[in-house]
N, C-alpha and C positions, 0 to 999 in steps of 0.2 A: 398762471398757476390756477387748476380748477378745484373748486370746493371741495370734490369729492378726496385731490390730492393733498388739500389744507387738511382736513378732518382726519384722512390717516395720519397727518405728522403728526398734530396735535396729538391724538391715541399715541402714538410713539413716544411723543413730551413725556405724558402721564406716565408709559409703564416704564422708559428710561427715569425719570426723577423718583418713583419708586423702588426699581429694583438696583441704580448706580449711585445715588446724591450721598454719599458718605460723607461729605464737609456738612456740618451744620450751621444754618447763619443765623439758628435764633439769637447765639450769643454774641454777636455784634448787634451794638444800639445802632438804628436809623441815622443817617446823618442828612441834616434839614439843605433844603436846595432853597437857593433864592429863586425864585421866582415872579421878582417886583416887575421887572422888565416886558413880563407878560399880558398880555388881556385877561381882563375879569371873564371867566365862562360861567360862573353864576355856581350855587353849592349842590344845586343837585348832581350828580354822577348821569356823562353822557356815555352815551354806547357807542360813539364817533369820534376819532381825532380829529379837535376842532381845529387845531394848527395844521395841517397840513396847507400846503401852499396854494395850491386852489380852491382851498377856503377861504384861508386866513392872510393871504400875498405873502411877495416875496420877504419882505422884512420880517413879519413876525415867525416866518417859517424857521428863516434863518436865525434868529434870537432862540427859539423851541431848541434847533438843534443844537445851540452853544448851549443853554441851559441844561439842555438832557446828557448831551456829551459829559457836561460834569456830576450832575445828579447819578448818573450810571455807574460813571469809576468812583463815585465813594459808596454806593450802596448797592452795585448790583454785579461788579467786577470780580468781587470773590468769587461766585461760581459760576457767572453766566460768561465768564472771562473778557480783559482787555479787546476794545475794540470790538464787544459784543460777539466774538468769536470763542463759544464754549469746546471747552478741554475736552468733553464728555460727565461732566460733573453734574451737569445741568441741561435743560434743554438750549437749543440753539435759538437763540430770537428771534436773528436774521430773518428766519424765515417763514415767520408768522406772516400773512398775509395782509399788502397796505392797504386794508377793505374796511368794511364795521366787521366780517366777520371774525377775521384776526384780532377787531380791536376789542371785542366782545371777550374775549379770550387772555387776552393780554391785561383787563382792567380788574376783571373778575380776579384774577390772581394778584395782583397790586394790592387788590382790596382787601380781599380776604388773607394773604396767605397760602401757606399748603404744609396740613400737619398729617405726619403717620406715624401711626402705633404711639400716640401721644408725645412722637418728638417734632420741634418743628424743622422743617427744611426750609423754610423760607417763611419771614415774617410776615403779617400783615403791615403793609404802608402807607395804607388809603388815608385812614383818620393822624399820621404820623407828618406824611410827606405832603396830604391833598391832591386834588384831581389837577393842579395845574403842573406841579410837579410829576404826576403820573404821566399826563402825555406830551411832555414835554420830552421824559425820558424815551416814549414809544416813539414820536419822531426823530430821536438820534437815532434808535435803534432800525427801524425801517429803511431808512440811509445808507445804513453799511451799505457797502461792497461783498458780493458775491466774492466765493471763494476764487481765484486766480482773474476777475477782474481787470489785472491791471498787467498780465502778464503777455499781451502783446504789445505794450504799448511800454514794458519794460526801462529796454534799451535805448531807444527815444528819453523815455524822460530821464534816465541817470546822462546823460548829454545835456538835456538842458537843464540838470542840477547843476553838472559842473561848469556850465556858461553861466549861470548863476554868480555861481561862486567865483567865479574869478573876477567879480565884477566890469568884468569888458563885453559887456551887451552890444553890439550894433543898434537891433531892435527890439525892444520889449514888447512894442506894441503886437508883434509877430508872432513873440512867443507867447504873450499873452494869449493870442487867436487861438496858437496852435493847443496850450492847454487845454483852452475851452470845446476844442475839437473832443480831443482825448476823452475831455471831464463827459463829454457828452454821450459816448459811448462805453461808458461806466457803464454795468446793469448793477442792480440791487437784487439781493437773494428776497426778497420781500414782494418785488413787482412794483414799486414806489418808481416813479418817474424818473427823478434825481438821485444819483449817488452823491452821498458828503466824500468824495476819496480824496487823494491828495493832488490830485489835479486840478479837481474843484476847487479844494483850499489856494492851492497858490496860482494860480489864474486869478481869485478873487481879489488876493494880494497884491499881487504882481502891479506895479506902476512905473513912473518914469525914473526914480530914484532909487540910487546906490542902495540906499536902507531898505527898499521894498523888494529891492531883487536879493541882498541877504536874507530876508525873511521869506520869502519862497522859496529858496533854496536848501533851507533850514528843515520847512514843512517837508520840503521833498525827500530831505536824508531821513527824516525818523520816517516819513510814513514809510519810504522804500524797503527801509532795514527792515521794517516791521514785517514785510512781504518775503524775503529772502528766506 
């Protein structure tokens, strides 16, 4: 994705949150994200997502996106919708660029806000939530899945939801592989390396016990539905 096509979305953010945002979320309070889990990044405000995984490895990446996953759906899911995918109420996150210059953009609004004609549309959360919660919630958001994403790889995985589910696995180890194939050809509307999608998830999951193939089977029926 080139700057020049980052910078017209952004212009589109602006005058779509403008002339469409009719839900107002001033009047929703903040709800506080834990974030103990995570590394100290120190109190000044960076222009860089320090958790991204080729900064920060694999663990903390993946700690950021549970953290942000949940910080998102209690403060950010009203308008920017479930799963980071906006109604049109809002701008689209997704697709904010997994660069500094996306993240330049994405912080700046965390921090400040966005108020017109003296009503707000969107709080400030900077001094509310802190910067660890801020980019915590930008590398969930960076993660999403691209729009149809997962829509050749469909039919394959509603098959191995339901060998899942029937708990009569031959090989886990197999299907494990094969998820990790799938999860790998996930793209992100962002340009971010990894998609969090639910292939990802339940490959991560997935082990040699009855309990770990119910609960990848589980991830795969909601996220699937979600996609239908």
């Amino acid at each position: 994705m080139s700057r020049n096509r980052i910078r017209a979305g952004l212009a589109g953010f602006a005058l779509l949150a403008t002339a469409t945002m009719v839900v107002a979320h001033g009047d929703v309070a903040p709800q506080p994200v834990n974030t103990d889990a995570l590394p100290e990044i120190g109190e000044e405000w960076l222009t860089e997502n320090p958790y991204r995984e080729a900064k920060a490895g694999h663990d903390v990446w993946l700690k950021a996106v549970e953290v942000g996953a949940s910080g998102f759906n209690q403060n950010c899911a009203r308008c920017h919708g479930l799963g980071a995918v906006s109604g049109g109420l809002a701008p689209d996150l997704r697709f904010l660029e997994a660069e500094e210059y996306g993240d330049e953009w994405f912080v700046e609004r965390f921090r400040h806000g966005y108020t017109q004609d003296g009503t707000t549309k969107m709080p400030a959360f900077g001094d509310i939530l802190g910067q660890k919660a801020a980019w915590a919630i930008r590398t969930y958001i960076e993660t999403r899945p691209a729009d149809g994403a997962l829509d050749a790889h469909s039919d394959r995985l509603h098959e191995v939801r339901n060998e899942l589910a029937s708990t009569k696995v031959e090989d886990p180890a197999a299907l494990k592989s094969e998820l990790e194939k799938i999860a790998a050809e996930v793209k992100t509307a962002s340009g971010a390396p990894v998609a969090d999608s639910v292939a990802y998830e339940a490959a991560r999951i997935l082990g040699e016990t009855p309990e770990s193939w119910k609960k990848a089977s589980e991830i795969l029926t909601v996220g699937l539905s979600a996609t239908e």
